[in-house]
C-alpha positions as CSV (number, residue, x, y, z in Angstrom):
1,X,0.0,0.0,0.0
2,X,1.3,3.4,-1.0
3,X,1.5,6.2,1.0
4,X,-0.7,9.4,-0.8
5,X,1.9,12.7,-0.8
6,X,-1.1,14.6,0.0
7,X,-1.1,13.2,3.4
8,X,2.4,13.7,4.0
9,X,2.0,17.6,3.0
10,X,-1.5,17.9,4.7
11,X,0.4,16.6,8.0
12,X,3.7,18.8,7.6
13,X,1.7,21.7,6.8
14,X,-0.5,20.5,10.4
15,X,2.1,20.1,12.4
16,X,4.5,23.1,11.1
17,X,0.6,25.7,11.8
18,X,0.3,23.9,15.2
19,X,3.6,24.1,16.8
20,X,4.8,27.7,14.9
21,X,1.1,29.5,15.5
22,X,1.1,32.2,17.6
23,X,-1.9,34.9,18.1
24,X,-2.4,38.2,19.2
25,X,-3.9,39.3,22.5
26,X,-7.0,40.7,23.0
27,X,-6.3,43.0,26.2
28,X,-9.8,44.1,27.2
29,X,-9.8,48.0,28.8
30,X,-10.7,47.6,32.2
31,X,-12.0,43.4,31.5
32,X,-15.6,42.7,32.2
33,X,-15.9,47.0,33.7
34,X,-15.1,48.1,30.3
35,X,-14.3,51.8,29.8
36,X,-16.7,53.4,32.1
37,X,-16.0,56.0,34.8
38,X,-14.3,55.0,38.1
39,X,-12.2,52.6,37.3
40,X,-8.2,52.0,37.8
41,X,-6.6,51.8,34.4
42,X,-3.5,52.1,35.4
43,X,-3.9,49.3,37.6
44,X,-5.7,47.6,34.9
45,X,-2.4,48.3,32.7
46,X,0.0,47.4,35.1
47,X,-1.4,44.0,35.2
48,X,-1.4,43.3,31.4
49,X,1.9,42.6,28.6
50,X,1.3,43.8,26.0
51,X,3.1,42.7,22.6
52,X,3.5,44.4,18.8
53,X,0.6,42.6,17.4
54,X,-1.5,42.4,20.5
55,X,-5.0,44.4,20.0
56,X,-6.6,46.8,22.9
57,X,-10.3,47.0,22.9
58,X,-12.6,49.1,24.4
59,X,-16.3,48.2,25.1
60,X,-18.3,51.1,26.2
61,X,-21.8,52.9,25.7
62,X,-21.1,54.5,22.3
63,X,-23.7,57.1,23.1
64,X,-21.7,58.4,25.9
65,X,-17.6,58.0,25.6
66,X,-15.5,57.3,22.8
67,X,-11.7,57.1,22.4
68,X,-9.0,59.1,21.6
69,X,-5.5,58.3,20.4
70,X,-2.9,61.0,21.8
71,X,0.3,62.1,22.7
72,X,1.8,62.1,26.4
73,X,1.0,66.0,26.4
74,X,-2.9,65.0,25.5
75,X,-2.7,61.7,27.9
76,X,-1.7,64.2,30.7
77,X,-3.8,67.4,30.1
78,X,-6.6,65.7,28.7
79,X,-6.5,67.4,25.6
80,X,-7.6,65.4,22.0
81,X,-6.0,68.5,20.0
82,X,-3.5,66.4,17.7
83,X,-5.3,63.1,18.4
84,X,-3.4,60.5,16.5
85,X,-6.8,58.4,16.1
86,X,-10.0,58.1,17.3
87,X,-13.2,55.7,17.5
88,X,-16.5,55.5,18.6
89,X,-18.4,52.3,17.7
90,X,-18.5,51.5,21.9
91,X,-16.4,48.4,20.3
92,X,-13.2,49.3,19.0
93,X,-10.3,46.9,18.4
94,X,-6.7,49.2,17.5
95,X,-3.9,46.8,16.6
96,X,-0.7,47.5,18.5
97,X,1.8,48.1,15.7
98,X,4.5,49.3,17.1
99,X,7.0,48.7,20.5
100,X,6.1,52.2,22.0
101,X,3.8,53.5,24.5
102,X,0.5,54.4,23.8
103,X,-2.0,56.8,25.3
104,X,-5.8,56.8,25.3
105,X,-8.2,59.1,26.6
106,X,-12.3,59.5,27.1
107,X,-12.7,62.7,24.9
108,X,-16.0,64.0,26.3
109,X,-14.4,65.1,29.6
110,X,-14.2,62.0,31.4
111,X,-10.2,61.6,31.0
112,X,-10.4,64.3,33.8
113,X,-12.8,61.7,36.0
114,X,-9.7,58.6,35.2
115,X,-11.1,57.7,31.9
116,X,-7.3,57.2,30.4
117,X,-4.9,54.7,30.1
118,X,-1.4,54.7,29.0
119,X,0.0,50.8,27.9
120,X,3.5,50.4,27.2
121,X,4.4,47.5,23.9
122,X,7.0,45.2,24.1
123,X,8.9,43.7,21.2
124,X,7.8,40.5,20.1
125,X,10.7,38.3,21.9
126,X,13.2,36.6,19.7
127,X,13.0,32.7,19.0
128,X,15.3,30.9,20.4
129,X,18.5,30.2,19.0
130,X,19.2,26.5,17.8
131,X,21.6,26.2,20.8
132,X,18.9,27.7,23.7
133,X,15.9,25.4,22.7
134,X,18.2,22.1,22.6
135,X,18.7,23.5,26.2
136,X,15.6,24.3,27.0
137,X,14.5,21.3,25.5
138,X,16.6,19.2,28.6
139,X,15.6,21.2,31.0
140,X,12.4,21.4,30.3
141,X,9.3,19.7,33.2
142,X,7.4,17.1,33.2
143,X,4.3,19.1,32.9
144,X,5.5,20.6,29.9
145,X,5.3,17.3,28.0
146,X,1.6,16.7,28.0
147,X,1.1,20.2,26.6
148,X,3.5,18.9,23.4
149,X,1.8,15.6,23.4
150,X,-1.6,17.2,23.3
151,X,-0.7,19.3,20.3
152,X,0.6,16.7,18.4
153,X,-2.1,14.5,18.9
154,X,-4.3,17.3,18.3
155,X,-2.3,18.1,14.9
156,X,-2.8,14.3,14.1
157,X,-6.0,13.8,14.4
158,X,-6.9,17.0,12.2
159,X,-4.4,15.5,9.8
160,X,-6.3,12.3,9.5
161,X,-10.1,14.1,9.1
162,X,-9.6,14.0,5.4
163,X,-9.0,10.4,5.2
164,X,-12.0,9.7,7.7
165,X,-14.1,10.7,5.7
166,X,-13.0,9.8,2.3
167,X,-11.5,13.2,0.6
168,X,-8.3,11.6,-0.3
């Protein structure tokens, strides 16, 4: 019995998506709160990585607040003049393009009431040389393996769907 090259493509092309994949973050302003009045964002911030890539949303009443995009001189005056972007749908999703800090503000008046938050964005971190993961690779724990496994398995089995049910 021969082996099809479809399956051996459709199963590197599986396992190459699975175990090379990586997805933005969603970072939610202020989680399930939103971006209302009274809340902490800079506590909300401080608690949160952010990455180039990663997307910050903001979920709010559209008929009341909105979102501005400014400089440090707007984040700390509250000011919008020279706004470098803003939105108002009460669900906006701004992709974080750059490693740099951002600034956001309410621009109805709120940003004097807290509604403002400054994130900084860190590189996306390097993969790891040939050398590092062999390393890491030995030193890596036991609980790490089932996460692998899983994957694999996972990878595998979605490999296989097309010959389950007939396609090739």
């Amino acid at each position: 019995m021969s082996t099809s090259p479809h399956l051996f493509y459709f199963t590197v092309f599986f396992f190459i998506f699975f175990f090379t994949h990586t997805s933005a973050t969603d970072h939610i302003v202020g989680a399930n709160k939103g971006w209302n009045p009274g809340i902490n964002y800079t506590d909300w911030a401080n608690n949160q990585t952010f990455y180039v890539t990663d997307l910050i949303s903001f979920r709010y009443q559209k008929t009341q607040y909105n979102v501005f995009m400014v400089n440090q001189s707007g984040y700390d005056n509250c000011t919008t003049e020279g706004a470098l972007g803003n939105w108002s749908s009460g669900k906006d999703f701004i992709t974080l393009n750059k490693s740099q800090r951002y600034y956001f503000i309410c621009g109805n008046g709120q940003c004097f009431s807290g509604m403002k938050v400054s994130v900084f964005v860190h590189p996306l971190p390097s993969p790891p040389s040939s050398k590092s993961a062999a390393v890491a690779a030995n030193a890596s724990s036991e609980s790490a393996t089932p996460l692998i496994l899983h994957k694999g398995l996972r990878a595998l089995a979605i490999a296989a769907v097309p010959f389950w049910i007939g396609w090739i």
